[in-house]
C-alpha atoms as an extended CHARMM CRD file, in Angstrom:
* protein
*
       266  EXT
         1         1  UNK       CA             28.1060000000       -8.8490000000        5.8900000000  PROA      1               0.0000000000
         2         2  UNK       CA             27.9200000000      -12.0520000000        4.0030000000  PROA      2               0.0000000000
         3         3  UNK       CA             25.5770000000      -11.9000000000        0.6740000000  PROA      3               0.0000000000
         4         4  UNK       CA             24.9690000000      -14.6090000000       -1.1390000000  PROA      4               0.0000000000
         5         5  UNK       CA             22.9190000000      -15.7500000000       -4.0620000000  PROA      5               0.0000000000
         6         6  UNK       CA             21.2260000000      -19.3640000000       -3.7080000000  PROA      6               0.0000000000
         7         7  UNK       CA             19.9340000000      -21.6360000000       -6.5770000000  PROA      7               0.0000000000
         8         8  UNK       CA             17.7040000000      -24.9070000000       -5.2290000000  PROA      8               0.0000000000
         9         9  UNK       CA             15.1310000000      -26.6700000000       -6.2900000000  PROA      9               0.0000000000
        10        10  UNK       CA             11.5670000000      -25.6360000000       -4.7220000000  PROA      10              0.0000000000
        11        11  UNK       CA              8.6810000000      -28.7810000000       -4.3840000000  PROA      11              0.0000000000
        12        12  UNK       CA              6.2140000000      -26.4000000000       -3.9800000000  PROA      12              0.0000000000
        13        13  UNK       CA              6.6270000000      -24.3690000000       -6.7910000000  PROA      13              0.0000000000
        14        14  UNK       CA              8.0430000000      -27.8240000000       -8.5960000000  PROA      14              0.0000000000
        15        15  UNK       CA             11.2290000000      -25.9140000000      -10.0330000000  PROA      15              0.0000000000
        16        16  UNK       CA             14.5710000000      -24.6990000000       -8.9360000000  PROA      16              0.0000000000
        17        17  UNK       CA             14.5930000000      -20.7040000000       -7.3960000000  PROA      17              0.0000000000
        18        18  UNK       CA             17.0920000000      -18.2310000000       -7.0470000000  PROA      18              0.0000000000
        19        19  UNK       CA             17.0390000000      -15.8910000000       -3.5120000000  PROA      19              0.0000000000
        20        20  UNK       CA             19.0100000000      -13.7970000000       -2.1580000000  PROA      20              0.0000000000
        21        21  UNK       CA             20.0210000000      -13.8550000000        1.5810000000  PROA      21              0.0000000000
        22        22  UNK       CA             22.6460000000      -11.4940000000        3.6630000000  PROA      22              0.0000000000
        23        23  UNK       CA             23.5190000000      -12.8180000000        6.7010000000  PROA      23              0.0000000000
        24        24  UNK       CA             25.2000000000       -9.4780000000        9.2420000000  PROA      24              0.0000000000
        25        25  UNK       CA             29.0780000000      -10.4280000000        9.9510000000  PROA      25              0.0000000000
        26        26  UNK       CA             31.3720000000       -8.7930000000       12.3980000000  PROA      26              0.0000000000
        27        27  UNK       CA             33.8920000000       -6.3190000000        9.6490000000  PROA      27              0.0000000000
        28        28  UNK       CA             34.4500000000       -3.0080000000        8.4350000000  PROA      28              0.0000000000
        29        29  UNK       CA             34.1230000000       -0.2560000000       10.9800000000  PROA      29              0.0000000000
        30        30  UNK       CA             34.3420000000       -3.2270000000       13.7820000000  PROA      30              0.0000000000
        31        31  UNK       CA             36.9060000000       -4.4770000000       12.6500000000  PROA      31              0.0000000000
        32        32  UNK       CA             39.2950000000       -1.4590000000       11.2740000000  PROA      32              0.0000000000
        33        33  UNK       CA             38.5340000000        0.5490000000       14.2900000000  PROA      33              0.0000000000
        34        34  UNK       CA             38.3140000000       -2.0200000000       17.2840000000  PROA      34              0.0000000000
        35        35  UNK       CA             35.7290000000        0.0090000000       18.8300000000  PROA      35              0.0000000000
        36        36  UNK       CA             32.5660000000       -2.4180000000       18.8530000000  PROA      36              0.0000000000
        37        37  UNK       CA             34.4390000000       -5.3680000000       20.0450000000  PROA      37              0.0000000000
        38        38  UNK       CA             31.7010000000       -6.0090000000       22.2470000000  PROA      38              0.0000000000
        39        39  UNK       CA             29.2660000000       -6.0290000000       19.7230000000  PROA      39              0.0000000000
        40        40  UNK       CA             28.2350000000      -10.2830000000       19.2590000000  PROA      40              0.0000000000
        41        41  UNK       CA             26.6210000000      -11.9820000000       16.7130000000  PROA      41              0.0000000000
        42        42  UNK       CA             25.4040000000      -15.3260000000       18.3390000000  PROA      42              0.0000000000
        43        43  UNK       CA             24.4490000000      -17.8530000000       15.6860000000  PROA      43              0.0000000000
        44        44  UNK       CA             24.2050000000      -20.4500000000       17.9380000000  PROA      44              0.0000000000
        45        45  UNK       CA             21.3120000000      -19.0580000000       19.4090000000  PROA      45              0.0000000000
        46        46  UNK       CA             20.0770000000      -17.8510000000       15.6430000000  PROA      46              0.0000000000
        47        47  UNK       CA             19.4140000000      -14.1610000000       14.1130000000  PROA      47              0.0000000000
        48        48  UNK       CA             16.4310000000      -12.4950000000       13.8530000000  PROA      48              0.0000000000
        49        49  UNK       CA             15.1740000000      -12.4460000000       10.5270000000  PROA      49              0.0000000000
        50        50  UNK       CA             12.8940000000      -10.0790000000        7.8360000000  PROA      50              0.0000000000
        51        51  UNK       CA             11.6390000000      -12.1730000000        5.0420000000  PROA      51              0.0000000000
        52        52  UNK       CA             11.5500000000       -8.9110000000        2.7650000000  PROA      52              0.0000000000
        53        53  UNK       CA              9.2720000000       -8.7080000000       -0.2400000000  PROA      53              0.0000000000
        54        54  UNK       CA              9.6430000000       -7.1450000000       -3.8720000000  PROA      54              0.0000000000
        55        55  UNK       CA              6.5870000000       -5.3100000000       -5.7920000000  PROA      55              0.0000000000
        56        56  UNK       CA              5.1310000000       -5.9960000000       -8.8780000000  PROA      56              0.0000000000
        57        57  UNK       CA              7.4140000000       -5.8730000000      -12.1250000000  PROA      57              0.0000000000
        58        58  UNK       CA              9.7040000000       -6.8110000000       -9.4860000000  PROA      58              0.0000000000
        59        59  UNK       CA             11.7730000000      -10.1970000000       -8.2310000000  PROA      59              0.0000000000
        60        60  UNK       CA             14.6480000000      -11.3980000000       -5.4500000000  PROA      60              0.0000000000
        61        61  UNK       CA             16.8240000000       -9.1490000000       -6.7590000000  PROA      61              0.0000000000
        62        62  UNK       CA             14.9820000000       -5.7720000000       -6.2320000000  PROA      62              0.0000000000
        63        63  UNK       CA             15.9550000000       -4.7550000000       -2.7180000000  PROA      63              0.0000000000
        64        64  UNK       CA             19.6230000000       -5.7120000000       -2.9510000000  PROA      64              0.0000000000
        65        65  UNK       CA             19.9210000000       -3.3950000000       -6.6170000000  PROA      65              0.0000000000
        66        66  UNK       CA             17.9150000000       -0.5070000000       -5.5610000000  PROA      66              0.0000000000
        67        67  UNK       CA             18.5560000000        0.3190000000       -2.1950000000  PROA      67              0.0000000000
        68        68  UNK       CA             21.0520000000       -0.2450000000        0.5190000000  PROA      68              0.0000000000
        69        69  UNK       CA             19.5780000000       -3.0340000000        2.4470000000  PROA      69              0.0000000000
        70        70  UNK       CA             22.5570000000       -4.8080000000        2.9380000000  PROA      70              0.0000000000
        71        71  UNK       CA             24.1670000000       -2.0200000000        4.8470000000  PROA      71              0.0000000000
        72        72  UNK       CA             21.1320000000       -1.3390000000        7.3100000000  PROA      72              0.0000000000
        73        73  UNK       CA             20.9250000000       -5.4240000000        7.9900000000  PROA      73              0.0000000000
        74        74  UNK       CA             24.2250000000       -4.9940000000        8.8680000000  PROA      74              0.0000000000
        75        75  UNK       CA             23.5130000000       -1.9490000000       11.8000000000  PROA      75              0.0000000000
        76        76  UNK       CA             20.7490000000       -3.6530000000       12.9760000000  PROA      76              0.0000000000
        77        77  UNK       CA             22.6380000000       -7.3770000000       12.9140000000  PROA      77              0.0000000000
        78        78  UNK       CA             19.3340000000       -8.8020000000       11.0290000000  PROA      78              0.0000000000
        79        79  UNK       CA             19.4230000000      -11.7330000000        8.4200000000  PROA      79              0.0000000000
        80        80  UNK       CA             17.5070000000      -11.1080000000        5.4600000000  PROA      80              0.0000000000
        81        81  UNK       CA             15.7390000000      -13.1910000000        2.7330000000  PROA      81              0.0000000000
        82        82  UNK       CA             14.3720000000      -12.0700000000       -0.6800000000  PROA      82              0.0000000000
        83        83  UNK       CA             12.6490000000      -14.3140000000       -2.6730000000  PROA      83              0.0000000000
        84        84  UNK       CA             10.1600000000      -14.3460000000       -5.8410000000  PROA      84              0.0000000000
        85        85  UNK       CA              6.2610000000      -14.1550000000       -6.2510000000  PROA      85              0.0000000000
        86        86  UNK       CA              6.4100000000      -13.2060000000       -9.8440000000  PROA      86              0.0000000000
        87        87  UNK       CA              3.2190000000      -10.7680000000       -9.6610000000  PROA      87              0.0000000000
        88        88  UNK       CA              1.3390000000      -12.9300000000       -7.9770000000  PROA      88              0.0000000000
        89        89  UNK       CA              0.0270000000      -10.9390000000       -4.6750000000  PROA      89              0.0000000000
        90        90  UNK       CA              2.1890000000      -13.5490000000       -2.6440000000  PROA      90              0.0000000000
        91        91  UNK       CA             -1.1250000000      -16.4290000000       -3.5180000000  PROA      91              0.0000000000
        92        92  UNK       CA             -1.6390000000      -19.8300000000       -4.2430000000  PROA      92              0.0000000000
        93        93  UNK       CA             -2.6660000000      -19.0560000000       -7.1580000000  PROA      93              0.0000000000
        94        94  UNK       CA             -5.8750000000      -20.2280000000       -8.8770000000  PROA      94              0.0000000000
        95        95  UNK       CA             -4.2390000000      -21.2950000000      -11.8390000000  PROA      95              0.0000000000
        96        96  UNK       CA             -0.4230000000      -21.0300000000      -10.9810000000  PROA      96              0.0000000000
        97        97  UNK       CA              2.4660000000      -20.9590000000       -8.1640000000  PROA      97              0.0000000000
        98        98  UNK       CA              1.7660000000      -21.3590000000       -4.8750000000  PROA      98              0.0000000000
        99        99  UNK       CA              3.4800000000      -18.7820000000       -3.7590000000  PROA      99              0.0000000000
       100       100  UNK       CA              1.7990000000      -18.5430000000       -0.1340000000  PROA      100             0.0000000000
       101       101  UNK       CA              2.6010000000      -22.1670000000        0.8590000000  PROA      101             0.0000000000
       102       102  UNK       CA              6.2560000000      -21.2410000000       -0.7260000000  PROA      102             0.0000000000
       103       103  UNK       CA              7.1480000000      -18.1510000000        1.5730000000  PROA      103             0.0000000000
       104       104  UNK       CA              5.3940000000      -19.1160000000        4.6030000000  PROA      104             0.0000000000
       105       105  UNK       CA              6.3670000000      -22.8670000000        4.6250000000  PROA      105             0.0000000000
       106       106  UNK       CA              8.9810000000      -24.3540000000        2.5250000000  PROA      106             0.0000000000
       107       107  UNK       CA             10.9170000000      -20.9930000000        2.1890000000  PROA      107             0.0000000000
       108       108  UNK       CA             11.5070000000      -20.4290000000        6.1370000000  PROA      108             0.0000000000
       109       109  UNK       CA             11.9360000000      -24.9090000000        6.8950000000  PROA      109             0.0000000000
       110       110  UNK       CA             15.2400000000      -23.8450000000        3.6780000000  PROA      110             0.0000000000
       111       111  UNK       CA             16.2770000000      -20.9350000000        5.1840000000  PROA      111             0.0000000000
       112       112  UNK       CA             16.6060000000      -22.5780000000        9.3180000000  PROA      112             0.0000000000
       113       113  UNK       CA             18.1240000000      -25.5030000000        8.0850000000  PROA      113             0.0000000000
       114       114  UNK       CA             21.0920000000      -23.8480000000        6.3020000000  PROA      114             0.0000000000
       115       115  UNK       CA             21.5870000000      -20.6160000000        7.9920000000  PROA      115             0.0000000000
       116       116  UNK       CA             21.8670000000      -19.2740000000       11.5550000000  PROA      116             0.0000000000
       117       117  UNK       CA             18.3850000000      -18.1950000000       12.3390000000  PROA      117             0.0000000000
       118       118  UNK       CA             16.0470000000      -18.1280000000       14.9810000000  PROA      118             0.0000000000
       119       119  UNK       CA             13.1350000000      -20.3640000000       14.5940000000  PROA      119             0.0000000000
       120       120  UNK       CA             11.5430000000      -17.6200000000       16.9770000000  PROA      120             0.0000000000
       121       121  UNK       CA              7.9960000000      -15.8350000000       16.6140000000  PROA      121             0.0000000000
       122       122  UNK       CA              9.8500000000      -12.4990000000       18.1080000000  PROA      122             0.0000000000
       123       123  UNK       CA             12.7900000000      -12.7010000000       15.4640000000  PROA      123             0.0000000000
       124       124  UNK       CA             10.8310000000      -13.2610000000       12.6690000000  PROA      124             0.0000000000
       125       125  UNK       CA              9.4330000000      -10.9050000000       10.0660000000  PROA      125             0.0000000000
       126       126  UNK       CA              7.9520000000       -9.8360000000        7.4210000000  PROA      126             0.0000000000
       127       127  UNK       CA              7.9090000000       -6.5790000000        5.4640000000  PROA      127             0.0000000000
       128       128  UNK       CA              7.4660000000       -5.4040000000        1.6740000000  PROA      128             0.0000000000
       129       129  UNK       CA              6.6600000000       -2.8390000000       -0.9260000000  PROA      129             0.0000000000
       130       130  UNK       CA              3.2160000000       -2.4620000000       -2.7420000000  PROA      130             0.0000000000
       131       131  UNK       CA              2.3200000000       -5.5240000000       -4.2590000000  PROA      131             0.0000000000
       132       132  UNK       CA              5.2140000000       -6.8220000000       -1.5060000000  PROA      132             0.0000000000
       133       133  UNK       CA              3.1160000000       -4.3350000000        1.2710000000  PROA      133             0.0000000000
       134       134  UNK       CA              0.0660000000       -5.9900000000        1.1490000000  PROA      134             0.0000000000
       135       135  UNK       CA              1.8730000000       -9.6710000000        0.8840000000  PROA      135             0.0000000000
       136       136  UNK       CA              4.0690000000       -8.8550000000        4.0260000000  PROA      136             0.0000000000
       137       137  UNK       CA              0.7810000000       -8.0810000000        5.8770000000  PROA      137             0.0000000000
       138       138  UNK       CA             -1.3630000000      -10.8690000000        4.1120000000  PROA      138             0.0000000000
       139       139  UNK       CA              1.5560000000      -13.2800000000        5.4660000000  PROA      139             0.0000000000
       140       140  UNK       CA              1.4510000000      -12.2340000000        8.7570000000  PROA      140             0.0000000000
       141       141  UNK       CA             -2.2500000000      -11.8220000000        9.2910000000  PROA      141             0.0000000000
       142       142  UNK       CA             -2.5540000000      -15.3190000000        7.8430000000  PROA      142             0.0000000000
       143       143  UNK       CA              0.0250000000      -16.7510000000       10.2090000000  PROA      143             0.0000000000
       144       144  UNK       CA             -0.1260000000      -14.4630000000       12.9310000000  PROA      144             0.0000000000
       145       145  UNK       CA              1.7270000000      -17.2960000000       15.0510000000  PROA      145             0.0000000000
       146       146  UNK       CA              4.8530000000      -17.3680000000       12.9820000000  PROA      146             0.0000000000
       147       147  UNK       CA              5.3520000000      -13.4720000000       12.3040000000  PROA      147             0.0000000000
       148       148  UNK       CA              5.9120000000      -10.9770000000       15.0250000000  PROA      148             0.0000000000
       149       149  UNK       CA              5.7230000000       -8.0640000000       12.9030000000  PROA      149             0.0000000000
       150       150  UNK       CA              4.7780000000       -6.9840000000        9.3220000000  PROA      150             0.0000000000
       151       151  UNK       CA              5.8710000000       -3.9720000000        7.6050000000  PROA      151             0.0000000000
       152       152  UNK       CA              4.1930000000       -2.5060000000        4.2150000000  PROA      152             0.0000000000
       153       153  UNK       CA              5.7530000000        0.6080000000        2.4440000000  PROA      153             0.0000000000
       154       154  UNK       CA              3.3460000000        1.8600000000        0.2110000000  PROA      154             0.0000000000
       155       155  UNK       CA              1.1500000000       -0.9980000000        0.2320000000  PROA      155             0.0000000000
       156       156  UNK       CA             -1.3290000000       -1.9380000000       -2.5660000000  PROA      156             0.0000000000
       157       157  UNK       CA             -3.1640000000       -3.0970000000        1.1990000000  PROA      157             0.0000000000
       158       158  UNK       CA             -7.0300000000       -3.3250000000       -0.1420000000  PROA      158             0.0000000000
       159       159  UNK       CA             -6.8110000000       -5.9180000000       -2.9050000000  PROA      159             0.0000000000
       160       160  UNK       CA            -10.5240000000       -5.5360000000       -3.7840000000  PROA      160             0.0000000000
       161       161  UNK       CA             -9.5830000000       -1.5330000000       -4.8630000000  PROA      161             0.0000000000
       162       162  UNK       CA             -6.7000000000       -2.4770000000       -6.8340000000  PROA      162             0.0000000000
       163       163  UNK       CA             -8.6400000000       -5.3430000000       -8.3230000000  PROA      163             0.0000000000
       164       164  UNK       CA            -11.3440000000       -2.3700000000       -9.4810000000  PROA      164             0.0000000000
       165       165  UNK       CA             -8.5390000000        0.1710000000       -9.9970000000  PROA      165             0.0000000000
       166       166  UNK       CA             -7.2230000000       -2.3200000000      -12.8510000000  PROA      166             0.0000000000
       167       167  UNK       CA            -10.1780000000       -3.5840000000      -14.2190000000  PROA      167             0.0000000000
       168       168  UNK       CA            -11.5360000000        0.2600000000      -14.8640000000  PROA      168             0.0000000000
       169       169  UNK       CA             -8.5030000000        1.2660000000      -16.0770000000  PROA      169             0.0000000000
       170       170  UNK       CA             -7.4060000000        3.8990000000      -13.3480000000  PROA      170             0.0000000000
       171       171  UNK       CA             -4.7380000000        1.9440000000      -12.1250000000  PROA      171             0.0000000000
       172       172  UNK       CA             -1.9730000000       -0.0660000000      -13.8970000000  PROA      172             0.0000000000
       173       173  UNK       CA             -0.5380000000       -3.4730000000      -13.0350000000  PROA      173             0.0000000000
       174       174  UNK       CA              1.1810000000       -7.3340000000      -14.9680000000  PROA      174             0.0000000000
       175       175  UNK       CA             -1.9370000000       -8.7420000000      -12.9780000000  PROA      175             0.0000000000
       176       176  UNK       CA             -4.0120000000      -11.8120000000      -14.1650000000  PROA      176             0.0000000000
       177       177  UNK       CA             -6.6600000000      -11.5060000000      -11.6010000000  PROA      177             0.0000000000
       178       178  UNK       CA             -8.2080000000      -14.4010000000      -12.7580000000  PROA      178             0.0000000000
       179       179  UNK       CA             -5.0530000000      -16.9930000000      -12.8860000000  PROA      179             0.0000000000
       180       180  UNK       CA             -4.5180000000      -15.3510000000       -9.0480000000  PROA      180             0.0000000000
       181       181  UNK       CA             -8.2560000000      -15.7230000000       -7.9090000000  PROA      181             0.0000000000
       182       182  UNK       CA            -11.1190000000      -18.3320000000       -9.3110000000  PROA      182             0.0000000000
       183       183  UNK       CA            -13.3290000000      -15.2330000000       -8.6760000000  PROA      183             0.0000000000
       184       184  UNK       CA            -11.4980000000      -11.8310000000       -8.4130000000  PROA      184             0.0000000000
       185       185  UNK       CA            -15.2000000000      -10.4170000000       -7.6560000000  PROA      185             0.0000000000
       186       186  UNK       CA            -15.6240000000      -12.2380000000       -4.4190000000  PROA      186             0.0000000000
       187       187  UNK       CA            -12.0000000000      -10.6950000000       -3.0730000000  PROA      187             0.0000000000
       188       188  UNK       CA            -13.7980000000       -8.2780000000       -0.2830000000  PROA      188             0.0000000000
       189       189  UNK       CA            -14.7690000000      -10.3430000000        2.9890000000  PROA      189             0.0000000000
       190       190  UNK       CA            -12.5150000000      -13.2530000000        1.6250000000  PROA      190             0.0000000000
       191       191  UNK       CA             -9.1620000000      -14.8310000000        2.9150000000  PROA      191             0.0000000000
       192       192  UNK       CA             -7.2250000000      -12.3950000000        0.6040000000  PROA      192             0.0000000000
       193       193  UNK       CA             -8.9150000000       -9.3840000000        2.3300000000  PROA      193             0.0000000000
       194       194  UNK       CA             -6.9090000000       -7.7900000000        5.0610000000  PROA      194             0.0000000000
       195       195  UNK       CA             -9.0670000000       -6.3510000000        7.4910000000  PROA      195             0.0000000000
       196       196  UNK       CA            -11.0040000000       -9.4400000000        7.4300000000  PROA      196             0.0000000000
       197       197  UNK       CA             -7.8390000000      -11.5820000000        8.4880000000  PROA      197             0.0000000000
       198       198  UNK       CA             -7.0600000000       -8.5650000000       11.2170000000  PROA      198             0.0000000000
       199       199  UNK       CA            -10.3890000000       -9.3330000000       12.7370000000  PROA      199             0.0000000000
       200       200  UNK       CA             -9.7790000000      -13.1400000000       12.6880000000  PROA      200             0.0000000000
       201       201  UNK       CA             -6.7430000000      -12.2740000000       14.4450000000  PROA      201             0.0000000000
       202       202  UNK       CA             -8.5050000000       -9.5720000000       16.6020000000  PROA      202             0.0000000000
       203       203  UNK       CA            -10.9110000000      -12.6220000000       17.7000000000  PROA      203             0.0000000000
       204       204  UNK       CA             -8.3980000000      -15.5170000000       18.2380000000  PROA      204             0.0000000000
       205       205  UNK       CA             -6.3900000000      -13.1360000000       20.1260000000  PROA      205             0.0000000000
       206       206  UNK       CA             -2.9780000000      -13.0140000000       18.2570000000  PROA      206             0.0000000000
       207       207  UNK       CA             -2.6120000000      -10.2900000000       16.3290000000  PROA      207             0.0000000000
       208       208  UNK       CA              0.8700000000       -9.0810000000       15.0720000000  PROA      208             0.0000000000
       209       209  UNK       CA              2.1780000000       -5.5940000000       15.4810000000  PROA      209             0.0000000000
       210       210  UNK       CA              1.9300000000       -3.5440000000       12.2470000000  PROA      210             0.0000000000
       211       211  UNK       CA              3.4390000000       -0.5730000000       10.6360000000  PROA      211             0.0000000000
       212       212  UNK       CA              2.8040000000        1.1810000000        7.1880000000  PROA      212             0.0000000000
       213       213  UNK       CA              3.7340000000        4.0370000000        5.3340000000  PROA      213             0.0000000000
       214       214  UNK       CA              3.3210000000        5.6880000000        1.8850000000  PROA      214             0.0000000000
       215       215  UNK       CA              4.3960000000        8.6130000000       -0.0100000000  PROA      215             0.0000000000
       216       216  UNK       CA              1.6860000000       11.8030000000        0.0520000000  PROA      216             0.0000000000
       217       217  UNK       CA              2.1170000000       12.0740000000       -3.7290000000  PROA      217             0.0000000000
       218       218  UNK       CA              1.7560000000        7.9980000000       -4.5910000000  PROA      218             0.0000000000
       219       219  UNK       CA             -0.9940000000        6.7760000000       -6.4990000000  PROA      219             0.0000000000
       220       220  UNK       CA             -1.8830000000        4.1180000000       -3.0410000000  PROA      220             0.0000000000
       221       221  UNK       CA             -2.1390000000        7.3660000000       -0.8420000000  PROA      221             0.0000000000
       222       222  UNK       CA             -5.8570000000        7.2170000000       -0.4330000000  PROA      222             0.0000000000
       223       223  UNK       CA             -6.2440000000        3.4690000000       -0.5900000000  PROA      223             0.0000000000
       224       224  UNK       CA             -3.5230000000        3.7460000000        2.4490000000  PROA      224             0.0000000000
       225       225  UNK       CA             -5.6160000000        6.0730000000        3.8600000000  PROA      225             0.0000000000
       226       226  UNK       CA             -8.8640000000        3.7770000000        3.6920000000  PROA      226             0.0000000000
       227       227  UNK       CA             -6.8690000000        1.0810000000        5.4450000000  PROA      227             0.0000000000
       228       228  UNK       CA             -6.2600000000        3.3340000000        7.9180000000  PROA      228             0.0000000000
       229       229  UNK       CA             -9.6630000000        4.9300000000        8.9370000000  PROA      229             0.0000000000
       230       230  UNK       CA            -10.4320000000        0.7900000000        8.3920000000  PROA      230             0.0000000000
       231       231  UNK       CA             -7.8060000000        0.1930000000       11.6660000000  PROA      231             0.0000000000
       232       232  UNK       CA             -8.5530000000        3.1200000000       13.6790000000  PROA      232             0.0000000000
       233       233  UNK       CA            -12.5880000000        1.8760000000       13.7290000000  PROA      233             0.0000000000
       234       234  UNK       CA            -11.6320000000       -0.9950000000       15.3270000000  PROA      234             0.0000000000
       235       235  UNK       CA             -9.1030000000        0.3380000000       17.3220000000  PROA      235             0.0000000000
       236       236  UNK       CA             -6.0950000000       -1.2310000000       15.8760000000  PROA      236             0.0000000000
       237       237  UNK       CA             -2.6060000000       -0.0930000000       17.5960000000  PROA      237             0.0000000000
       238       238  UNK       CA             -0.9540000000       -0.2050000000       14.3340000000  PROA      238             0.0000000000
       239       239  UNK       CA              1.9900000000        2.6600000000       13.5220000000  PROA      239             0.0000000000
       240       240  UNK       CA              1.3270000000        4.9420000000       10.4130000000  PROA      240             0.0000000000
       241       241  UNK       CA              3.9670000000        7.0460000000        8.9340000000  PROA      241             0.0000000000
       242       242  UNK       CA              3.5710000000        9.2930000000        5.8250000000  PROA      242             0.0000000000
       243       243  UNK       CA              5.8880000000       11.7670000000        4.0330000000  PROA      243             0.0000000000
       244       244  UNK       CA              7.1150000000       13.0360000000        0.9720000000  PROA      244             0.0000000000
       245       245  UNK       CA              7.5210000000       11.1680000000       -2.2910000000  PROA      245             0.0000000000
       246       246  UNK       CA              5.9970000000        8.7890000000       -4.6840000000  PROA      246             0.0000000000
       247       247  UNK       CA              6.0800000000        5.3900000000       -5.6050000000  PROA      247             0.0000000000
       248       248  UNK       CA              9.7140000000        5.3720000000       -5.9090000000  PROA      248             0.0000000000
       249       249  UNK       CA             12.8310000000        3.9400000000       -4.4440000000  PROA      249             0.0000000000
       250       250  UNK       CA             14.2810000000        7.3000000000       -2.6850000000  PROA      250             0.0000000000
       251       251  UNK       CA             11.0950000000        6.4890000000       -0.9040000000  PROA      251             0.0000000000
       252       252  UNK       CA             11.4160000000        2.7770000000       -0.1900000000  PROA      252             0.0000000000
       253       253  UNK       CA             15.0770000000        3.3080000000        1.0360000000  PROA      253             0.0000000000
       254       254  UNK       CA             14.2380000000        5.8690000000        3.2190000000  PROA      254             0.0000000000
       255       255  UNK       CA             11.6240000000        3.9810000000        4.7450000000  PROA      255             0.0000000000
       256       256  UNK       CA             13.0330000000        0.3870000000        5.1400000000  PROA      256             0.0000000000
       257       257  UNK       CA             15.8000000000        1.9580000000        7.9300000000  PROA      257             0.0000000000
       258       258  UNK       CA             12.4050000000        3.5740000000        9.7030000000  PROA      258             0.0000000000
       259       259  UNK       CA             10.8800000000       -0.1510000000        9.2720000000  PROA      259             0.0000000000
       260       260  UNK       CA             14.1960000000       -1.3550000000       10.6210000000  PROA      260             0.0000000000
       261       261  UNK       CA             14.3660000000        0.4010000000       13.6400000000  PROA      261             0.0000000000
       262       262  UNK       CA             11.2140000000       -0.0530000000       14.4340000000  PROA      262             0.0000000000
       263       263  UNK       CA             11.5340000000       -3.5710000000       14.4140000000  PROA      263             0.0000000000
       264       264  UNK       CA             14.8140000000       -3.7920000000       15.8050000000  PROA      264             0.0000000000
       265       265  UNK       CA             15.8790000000       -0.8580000000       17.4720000000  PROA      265             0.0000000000
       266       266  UNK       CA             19.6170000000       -0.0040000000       18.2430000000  PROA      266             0.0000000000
């Protein structure tokens, strides 16, 4: 596969960015063996994509050092794009970066214009780990015509617990709530909550498919759980998935090739 770092300048974050992007090629195995001649990569007609979000602490860099992304994009022939938020939630923030209007507009109208991707609904997604979790699902549920599907591993998913979790002291996080939010208090019922966007979907009719999973032993279990009974009362079809592990990258890695095939399935 081709991985490459690239440095431009961003207008709505008013400074220059560094992501990451790995576009699949036809090589190794392929190539050495002859075997999968047949195998095609048609960039005239443009890749799917997975616009694939970092956690908190975390930045472009996190999925291509810790894990082996670059060789499952390459199975399952998927262009992917990694990008910072800082520790932002993915927001326009209050007082800050609009990250939002970053990833979901000026991000994507960079990424079609200089690399072979489909400007497709059905090739285009969105997945992440906990603070990346719930942005990956706040994206899509946001934009429900532009993503297909949203993935969250171990997803900080209800923003209004986390919010509480920090301010109490039980959880910990780099979060200023109120540079993020002009009032953190008001998150529940608002346009940051996420079962409130999946009934806005639910009622315009366009909802995009979901999956999530989390570790039995990580500190978002229950909150993951909450979202859950949250989904099944209204009769969501979303896919749940739990196992083993903590909030860790054996997890994440793991995960990521179930996200994978469940998005793109070989």
């Amino acid at each position: 596969m081709a991985s490459m770092n690239c440095h431009y300048y961003s207008f709505s974050l008013m400074r220059s960015v560094d992501i990451n992007v790995i576009i699949p090629t036809p090589e190794s195995d392929e190539q050495i063996t002859n075997e999968e001649t047949k195998k095609a990569y048609h960039y005239e007609t443009g890749l799917p994509v997975l616009y694939l979000l970092h956690g908190a602490f975390g930045d472009y860099s996190s999925w291509v050092r810790y894990s082996n992304i670059e060789r499952y994009a390459q199975k399952h022939c998927v262009a992917v794009v990694m990008a910072s938020a800082a520790n932002s939630f993915y927001q326009d923030m209050y007082r800050g970066d609009a990250y939002f209007t970053f990833f979901t507009e000026e991000l994507p109208a960079f990424i079609g214009s200089v690399f072979p991707i489909s400007k497709k609904r059905e090739d285009t997604f969105v997945a992440g780990l906990s603070m990346g979790g719930y942005g990956a699902w706040f994206m899509a549920l946001s934009k429900p015509e532009q993503y297909a599907k949203a993935a969250s591993l171990s997803g900080a998913l209800d923003l209004a617990m986390t919010y509480e979790g920090t301010k109490q002291g039980d959880m910990k996080g780099p979060f200023f709530w109120e540079q993020i939010f002009e009032n953190p208090e008001l998150i529940s019922g608002s346009d940051a909550d996420l079962l409130t966007l999946y009934d806005r979907c639910e009622a315009a009719g366009t909802i995009p498919e979901l999956y999530y999973a989390c570790g039995t032993e990580d500190f978002v279990y229950e909150m993951n759980l909450s979202v859950k009974r949250g989904l099944e009362e209204r009769g969501a079809n979303a896919v749940y998935e739990e196992g083993p592990g903590g909030h860790t990258w054996d997890f994440w890695d793991t995960y990521i090739q179930k996200v994978l095939q469940w998005m793109l399935p070989v």
